[in-house]
N, C-alpha and C positions, 0 to 999 in steps of 0.2 A: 288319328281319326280324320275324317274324310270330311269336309265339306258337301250339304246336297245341294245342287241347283238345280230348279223345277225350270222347265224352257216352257215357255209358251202354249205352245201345243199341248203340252202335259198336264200343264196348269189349267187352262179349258175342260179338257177330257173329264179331268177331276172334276172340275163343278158339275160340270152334265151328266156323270156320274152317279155323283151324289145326290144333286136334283134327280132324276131319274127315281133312284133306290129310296128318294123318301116320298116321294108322289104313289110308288108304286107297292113300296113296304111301308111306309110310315118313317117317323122321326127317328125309333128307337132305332131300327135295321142303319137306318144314314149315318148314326151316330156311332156304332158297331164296325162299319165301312170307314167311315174318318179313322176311328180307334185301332182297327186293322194296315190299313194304310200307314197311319203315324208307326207302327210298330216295327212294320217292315222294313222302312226307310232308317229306323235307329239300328237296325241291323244291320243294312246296308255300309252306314257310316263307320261303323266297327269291322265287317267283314265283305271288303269291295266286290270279293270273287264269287261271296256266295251263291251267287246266279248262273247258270252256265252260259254258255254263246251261244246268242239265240241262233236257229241253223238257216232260217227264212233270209235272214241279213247279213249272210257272210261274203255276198258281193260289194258292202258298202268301203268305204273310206274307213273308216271307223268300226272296230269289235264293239258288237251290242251285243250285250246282255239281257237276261230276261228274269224274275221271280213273281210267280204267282202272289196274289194279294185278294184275302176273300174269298176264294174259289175261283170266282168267273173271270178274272182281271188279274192282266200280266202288266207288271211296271218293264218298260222297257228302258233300259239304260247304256252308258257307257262312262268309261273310266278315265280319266284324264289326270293322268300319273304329275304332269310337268306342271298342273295349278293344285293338285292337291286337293279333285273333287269329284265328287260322281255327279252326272248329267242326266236326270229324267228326261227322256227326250218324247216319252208317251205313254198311255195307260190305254192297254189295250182289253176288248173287251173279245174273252177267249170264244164264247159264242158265232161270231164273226169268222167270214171267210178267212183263211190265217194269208193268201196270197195279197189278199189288200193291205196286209202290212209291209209289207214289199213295197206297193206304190205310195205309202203314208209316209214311212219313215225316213228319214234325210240326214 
């Protein structure tokens, strides 16, 4: 099993997320959102590859991954075989122009 680390950027996007989905659904939907999210990421830890490569980001340094969470919202990742962890590096919201994750991701 996998270690997750939430970076920064990732870590954000989730809160503004979440604030977001419960100002504009209410607490229970946010809560739904947390619940789905946490779900996905346990999945993640068990099954690193489940995600395919995301095809936007195949000029980076680094193979990113992507799996939908919630419908509207892709966790973007990558694998880091030699610490023995997956790397949230964003939480992308699928509504969004998809080429601005190009200039976002690093």
């Amino acid at each position: 099993m996998m270690q997750i680390v939430i970076l920064e950027k990732a870590e954000k996007r989730l809160h503004d997320t979440a604030r977001y989905i419960r100002d504009e659904f209410g607490k229970k939907s946010e809560q739904k959102f947390k619940k789905e999210f946490r779900k996905t990421i346990g999945l993640l830890k068990d099954n690193p590859y489940l995600g395919p490569v995301e095809p936007l980001l195949l000029e980076r340094i680094f193979i990113y991954r992507s799996i939908v969470v919630a419908k509207l919202n892709k966790i973007i990742y990558r694998i880091d075989e030699d610490c023995n962890r997956i790397e949230i590096a964003d939480l992308w919201d699928c509504r969004r122009e998809p080429t601005a994750m190009m200039r976002q991701v690093r």
